[in-house]
C-alpha positions in Angstrom: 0.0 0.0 0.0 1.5 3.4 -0.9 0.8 6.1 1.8 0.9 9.7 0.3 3.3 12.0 2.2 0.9 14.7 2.1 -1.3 12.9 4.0 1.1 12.3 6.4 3.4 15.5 6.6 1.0 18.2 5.0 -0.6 20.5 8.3 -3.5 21.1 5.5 -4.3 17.7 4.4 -2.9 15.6 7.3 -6.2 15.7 9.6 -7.1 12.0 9.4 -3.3 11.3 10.8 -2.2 14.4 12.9 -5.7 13.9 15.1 -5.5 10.7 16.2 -1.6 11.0 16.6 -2.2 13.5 19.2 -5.1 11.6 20.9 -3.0 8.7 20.8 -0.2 11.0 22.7 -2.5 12.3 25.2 -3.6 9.2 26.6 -0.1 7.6 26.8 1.4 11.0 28.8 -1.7 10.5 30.9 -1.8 6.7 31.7 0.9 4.7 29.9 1.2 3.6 33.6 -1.9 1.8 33.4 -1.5 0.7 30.1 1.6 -0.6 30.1 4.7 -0.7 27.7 2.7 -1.5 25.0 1.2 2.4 25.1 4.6 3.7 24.8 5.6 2.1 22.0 2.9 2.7 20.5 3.7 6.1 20.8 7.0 5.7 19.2 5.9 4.1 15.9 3.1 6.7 16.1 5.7 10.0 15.4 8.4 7.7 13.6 6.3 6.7 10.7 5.7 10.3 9.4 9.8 10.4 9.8 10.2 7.2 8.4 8.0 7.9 5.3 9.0 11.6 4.4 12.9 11.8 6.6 14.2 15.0 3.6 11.1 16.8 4.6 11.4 16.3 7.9 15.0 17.1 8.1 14.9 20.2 5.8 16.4 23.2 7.8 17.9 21.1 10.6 19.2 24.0 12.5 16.5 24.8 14.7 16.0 21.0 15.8 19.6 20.6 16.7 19.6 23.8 18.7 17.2 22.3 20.7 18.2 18.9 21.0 21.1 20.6 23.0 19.3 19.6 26.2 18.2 15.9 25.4 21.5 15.4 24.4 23.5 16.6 27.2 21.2 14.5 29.5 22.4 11.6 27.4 25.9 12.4 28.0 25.6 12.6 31.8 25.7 9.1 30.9 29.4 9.4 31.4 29.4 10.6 34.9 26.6 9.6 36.1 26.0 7.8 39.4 23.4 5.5 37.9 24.5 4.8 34.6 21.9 2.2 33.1 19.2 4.8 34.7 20.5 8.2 33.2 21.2 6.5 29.8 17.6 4.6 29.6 16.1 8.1 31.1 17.6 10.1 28.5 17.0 8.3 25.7 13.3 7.9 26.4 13.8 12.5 27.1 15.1 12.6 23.5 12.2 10.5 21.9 9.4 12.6 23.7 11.4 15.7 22.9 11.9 14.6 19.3 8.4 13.4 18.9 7.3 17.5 19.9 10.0 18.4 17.3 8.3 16.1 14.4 4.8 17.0 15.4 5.9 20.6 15.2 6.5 20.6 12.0 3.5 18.8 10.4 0.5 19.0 12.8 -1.6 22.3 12.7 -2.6 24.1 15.8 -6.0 23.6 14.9 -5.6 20.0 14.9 -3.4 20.2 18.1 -6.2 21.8 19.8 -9.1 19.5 18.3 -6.9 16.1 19.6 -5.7 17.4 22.5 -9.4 18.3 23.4 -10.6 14.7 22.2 -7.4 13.4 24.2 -8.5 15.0 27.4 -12.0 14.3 27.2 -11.2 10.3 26.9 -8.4 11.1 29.9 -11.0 12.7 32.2 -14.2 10.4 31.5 -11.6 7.6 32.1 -10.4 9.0 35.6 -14.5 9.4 36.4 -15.1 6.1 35.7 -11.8 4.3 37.4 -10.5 6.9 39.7 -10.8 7.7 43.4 -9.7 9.7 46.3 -6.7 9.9 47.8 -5.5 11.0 51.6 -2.5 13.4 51.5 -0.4 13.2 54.2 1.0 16.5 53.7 -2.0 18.4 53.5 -3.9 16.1 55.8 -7.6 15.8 53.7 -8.7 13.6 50.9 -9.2 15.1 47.2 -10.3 13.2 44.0 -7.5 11.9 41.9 -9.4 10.1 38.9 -6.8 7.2 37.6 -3.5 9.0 38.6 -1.3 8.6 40.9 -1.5 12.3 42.1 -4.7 14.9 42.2 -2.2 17.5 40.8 -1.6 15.0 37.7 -5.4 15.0 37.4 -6.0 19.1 37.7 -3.1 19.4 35.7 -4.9 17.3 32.5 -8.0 19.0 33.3 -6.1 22.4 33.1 -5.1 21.3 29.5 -8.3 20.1 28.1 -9.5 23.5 29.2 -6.9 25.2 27.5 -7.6 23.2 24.3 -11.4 22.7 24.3 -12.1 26.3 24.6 -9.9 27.3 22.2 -11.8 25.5 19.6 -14.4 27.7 20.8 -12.8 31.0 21.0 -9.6 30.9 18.3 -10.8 28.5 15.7 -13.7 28.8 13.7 -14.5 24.9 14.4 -18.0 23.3 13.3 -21.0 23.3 15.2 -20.8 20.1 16.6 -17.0 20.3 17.6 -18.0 23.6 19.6 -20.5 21.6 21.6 -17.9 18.7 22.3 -15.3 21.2 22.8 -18.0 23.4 25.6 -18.9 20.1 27.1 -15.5 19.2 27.8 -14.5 22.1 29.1 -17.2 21.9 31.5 -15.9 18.4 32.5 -12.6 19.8 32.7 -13.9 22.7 35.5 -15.1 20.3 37.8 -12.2 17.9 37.4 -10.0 21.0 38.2 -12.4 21.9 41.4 -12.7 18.7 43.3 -8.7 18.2 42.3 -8.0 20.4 45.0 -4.6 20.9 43.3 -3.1 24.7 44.6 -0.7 24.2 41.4 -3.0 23.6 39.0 -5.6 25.9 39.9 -2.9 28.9 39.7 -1.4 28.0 36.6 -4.6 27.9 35.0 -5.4 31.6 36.4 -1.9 32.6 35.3 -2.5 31.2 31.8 -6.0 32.6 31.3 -4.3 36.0 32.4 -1.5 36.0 29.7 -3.9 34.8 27.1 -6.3 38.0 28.2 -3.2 40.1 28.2 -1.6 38.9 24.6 -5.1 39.0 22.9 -5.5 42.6 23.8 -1.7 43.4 22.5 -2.7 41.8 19.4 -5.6 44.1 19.0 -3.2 47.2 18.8 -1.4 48.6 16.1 2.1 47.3 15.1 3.4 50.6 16.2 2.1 50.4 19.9 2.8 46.9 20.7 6.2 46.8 21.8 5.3 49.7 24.1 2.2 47.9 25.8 4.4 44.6 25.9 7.1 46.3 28.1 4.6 48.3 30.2 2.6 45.1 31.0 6.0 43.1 31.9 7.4 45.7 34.1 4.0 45.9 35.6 3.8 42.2 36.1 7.6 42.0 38.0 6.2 45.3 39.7 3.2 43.4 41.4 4.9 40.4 41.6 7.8 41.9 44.1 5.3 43.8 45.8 3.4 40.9 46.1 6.6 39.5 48.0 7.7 42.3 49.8 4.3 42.9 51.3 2.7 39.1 52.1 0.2 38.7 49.0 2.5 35.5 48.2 1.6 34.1 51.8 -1.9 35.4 51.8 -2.6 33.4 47.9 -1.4 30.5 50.4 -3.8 31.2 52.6 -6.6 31.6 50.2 -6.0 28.3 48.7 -5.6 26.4 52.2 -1.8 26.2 52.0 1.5 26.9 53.8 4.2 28.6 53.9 6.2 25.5 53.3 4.0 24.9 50.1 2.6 21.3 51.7 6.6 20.6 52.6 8.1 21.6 48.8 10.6 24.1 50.7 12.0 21.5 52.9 12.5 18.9 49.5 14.2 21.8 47.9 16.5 22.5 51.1 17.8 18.9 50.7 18.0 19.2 47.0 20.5 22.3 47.1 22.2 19.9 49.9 22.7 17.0 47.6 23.2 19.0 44.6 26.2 20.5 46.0 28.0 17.4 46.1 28.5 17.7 42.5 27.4 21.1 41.3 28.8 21.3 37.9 27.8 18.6 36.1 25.2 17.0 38.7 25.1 13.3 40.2 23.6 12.0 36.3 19.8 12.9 34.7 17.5 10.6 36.7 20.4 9.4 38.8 18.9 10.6 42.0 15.7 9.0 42.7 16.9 5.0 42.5 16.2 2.4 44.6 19.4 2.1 46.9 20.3 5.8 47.3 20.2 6.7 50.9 19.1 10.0 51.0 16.3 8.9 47.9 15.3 6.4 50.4 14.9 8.6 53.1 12.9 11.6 51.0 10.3 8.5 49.6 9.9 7.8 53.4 9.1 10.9 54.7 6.8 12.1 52.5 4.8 8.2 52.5 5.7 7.4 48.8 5.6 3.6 49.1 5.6 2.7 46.0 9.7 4.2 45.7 8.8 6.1 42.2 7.6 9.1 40.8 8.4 11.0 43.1 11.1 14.3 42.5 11.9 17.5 43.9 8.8 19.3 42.3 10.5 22.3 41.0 11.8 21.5 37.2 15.4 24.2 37.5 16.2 21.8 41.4 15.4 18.6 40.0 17.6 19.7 36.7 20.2 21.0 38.9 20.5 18.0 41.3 20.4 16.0 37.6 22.3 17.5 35.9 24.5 20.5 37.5 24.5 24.2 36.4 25.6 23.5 33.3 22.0 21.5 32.8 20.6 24.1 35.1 21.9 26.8 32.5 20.8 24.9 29.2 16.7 24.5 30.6 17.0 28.1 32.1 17.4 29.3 28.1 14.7 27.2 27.4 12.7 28.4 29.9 13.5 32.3 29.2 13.3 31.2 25.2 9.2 29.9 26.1 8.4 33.3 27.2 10.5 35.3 25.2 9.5 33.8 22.0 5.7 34.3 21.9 6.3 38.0 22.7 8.1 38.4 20.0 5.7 36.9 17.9 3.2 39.6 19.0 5.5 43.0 18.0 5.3 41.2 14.1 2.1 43.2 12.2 1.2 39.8 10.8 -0.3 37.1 13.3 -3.2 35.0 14.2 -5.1 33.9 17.1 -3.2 30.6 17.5 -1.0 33.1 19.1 -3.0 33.1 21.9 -3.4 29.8 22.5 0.9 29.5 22.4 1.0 31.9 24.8 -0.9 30.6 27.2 0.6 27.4 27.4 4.0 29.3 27.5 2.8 30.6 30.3 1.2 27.8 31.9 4.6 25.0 32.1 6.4 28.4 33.5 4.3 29.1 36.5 3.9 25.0 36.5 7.7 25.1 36.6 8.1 26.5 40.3 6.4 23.4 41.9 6.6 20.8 39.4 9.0 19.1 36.6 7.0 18.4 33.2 9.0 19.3 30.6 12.3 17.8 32.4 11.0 14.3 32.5 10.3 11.7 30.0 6.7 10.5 28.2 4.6 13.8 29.8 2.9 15.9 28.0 4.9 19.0 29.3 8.1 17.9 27.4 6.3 17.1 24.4 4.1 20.6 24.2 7.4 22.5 25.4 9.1 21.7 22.7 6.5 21.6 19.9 5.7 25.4 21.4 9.4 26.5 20.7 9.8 24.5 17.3 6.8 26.7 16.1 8.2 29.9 17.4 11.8 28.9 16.4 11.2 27.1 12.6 10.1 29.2 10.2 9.6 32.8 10.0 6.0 32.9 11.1 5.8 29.6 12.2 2.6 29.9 13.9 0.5 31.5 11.1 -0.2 29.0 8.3 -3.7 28.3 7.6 -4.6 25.2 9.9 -7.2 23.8 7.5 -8.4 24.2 4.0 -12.0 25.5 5.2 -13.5 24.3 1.5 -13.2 20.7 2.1 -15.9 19.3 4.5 -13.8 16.5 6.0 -11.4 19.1 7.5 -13.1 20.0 11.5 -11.4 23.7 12.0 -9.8 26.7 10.8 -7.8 29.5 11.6 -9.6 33.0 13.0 -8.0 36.5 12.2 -6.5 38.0 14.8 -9.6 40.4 15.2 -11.5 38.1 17.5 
């Protein structure tokens, strides 16, 4: 059987593929746990076939994809030095395939149909945690909150923050059909009460934080050319502004307070006290990436103890620029710091060019969201989440092409196709 490239490679006629490929992805970041190997690899063939079929089109312009691989690869060659050799090598080459499947996905899958499987994704994810999930006592906080089929409540409100993202984008940024809007609203109603009886501090503010930068881009994007740089640097100075006051005067404490928390942030401050401990054993280059939290390691041992993870695994220091340090040494801690200043960076500068779309909008909030996610947990640091697949789609976009965000997602005069792009006049 001959499979046409464009139907494979092509963002405008690739919707049968690109679709499912990122439903596929979603459930495996979510529950490949549950599933088993065989999810994973899945996975894999899923995002190697378009490179297997079409590799010259794929590798056209590899400049961009090999200044990002930076970071995979230098986890790979902690391999050298690391503590835990088998576990650094096996973790970094499963990093560089989730990384590298973002990179591929970046280059042939539309925002539009990022947005509609993503949204299909999450709905499966959350009916799924309905229907096999349960609560969960947390020792820290000392109360029980709904976790759905994860592990963790924060993995659930964290999914459900996505799916919102996603659904009501369909809703708001692409002009999607009428029957998509009411999947997409539904959803996103799902997704709301997932969030709520997640109880999750992290995912609640992030989501907050993400709706506030999309607000904030969309009405930058309304002004002229001329007066965008302006409003940009007057809304980031105010932001640092509030934020230090914020600091300087107890509003951090008192967003504690509000959302039933302490000042140890449910005991993250003591975790990163002993990461900065064990990190400075080996500061440079770090004990290896994903050398720390094996079986055997004394202090691993005694963290997994004192916090009642029984189970000895995922677990971590729940701040992605700690755990990379402890991993992987400044050096690492200096390579995902860029990345991190390149996610927010690059979707402002998107927004001074006179020509852009609404997709914009929908980048920047994510941008935003794995930041503010950043401070208390590690998803685009680990391997097979959706954070490290998203992080670098988001910055292969931004990074690829000249206006790599503003290709029509769909040819609207074919019926089969399910969205389109919006004008930046929303």
């Amino acid at each position: 059987m001959v499979i046409s490239q464009s139907r494979l490679i092509d963002p405008a006629e690739n919707t049968l593929f690109a679709v499912p490929a990122v439903v596929l992805s979603m459930l495996v970041f979510a529950y490949s746990v549950n599933f088993g190997a065989i999810s994973v690899l899945a996975f894999y063939a899923c995002w190697a076939l378009p490179f297997a079929i079409a590799p010259r089109s794929l590798l056209a312009q590899p400049g961009t994809a090999v200044l990002l691989l930076i970071v995979p690869i230098f986890f790979g060659l902690s391999t050298f030095w690391s503590d835990a050799p088998g576990a650094t090598l096996r973790g970094a080459i499963q990093y560089t395939i989730t990384f590298g499947a973002g990179l591929i996905a970046a280059r042939i899958v539309s925002m539009g149909n990022l947005a509609l499987g993503s949204t299909i994704g999450g709905l499966l994810i959350l009916i799924y945690s309905v229907l096999e999930g349960g609560y969960s006592y947390d020792y820290i906080d000392g109360d029980f909150a709904f976790r759905g089929a994860f592990s963790s409540k924060n993995q659930l409100g964290y999914f459900a923050t996505l799916t919102i993202l996603f659904s009501l984008s369909l809703v708001s940024i692409f002009q999607s059909l009428r029957t998509v809007r009411f999947v997409a609203l539904v959803t996103a109603a799902l997704g709301f009460v997932m969030l709520w009886v997640s109880d999750s501090a992290t995912s609640l503010l992030s989501a907050m934080a993400a709706f506030a930068a999309i607000a904030m881009i969309g009405g930058v994007l309304l002004l002229p050319p001329k007066l965008r740089r302006a409003a940009v640097f007057i809304i980031v100075i105010g932001a640092l502004g509030i934020a230090i006051a914020g600091l300087l005067l107890g509003g951090f404490n008192a967003v504690l307070s509000a959302f039933g928390r302490d000042t140890s942030l449910t005991g993250r401050t003591y975790l990163w006290n002993q990461a900065f401990e064990i990190g400075g054993q080996q500061p440079l280059l770090g004990l290896g990436y994903n050398a720390f939290w094996t079986h055997g390691r004394l202090e691993a041992e005694m963290l997994w103890q004192e916090f009642y993870i029984t189970a000895r695994t995922g677990f971590h220091f729940h701040n992605a620029l700690i755990e990379t340090y402890v991993g992987v040494g400044l050096v690492g801690l200096a390579l995902v710091g860029a990345m991190c200043v390149l996610l927010f960076v690059l979707p402002l500068r998107a927004a001074l060019r006179p020509e852009n779309t609404a997709s914009l909008l929908l980048v920047f909030g994510l941008s935003v969201l794995f930041l503010v996610r950043s401070v208390a947990e590690v998803d685009f640091v680990t391997p097979h989440t959706v954070g490290t697949f998203l992080v670098s789609f988001i910055l292969m976009r931004l990074l690829d092409r000249p206006q790599p965000i503003h290709r029509p997602v769909l040819r609207p005069a074919v019926d089969v196709r399910f969205v389109s792009q919006r004008s930046v006049a929303l």
